[in-house]
C-alpha positions in Angstrom: -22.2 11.3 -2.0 -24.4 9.3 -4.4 -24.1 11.5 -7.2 -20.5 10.0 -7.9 -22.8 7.1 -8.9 -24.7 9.0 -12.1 -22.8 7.8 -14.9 -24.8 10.1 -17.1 -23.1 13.0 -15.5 -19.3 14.2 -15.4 -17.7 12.7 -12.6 -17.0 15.5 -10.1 -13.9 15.3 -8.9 -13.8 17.5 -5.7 -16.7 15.4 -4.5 -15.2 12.3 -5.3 -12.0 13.1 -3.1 -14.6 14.2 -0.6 -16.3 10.9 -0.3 -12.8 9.0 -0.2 -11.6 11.4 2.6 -14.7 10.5 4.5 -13.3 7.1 4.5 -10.5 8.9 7.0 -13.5 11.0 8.8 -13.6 8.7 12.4 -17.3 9.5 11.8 -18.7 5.9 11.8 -21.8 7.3 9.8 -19.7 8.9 6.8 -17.2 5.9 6.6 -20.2 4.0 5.9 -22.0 6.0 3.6 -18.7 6.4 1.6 -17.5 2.7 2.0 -21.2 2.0 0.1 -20.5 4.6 -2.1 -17.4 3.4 -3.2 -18.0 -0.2 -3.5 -20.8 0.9 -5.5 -18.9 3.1 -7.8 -15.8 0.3 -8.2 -18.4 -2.3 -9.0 -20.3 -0.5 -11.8 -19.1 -1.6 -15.2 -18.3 2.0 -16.2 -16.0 2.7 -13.7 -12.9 2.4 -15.7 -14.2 4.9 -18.0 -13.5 7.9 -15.1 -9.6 6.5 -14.3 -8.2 8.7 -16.1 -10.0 11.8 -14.8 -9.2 10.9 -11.3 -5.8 10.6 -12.2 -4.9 13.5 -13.3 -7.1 15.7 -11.7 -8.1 14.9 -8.0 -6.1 16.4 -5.2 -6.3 13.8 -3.0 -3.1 10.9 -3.3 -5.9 8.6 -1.3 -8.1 9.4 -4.5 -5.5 8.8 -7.0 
C-alpha cells in the first residue's frame, strides 16, 4: 500500500484503486492501513500532480 506514497515513482494505478477499495474491505485492519495511506497520500504536497492520471485511468468510480 505504501508505495502509492513514492513520489519518485509512477503512480500505479491498479494499486491505487486497490488501496481505496480496501476502504470498502469490512476488514478493520485494511481500512486502516488504507485510511493512513490515503491521508498520507492527500496530504503530500505532490498530490495534485497524479489527478490527472487517476482520472483518466483508474477503474474504480470510488478512485476517480
Amino acid at each position: 500500500m505504501e508505495a502509492i506514497l513514492d513520489f519518485s515513482q509512477e503512480l500505479d494505478i491498479g494499486l491505487f484503486d486497490r488501496v481505496v477499495e480496501a476502504m470498502d474491505s469490512g476488514k478493520i485492519d485494511d481500512l486502516k492501513m488504507a485510511q493512513q495511506v490515503l491521508t498520507q497520500f492527500k496530504d503530500h504536497e505532490m498530490s495534485w500532480t497524479r489527478a490527472d492520471k487517476i482520472l483518466s485511468e483508474s477503474r474504480s468510480l470510488t478512485s476517480k
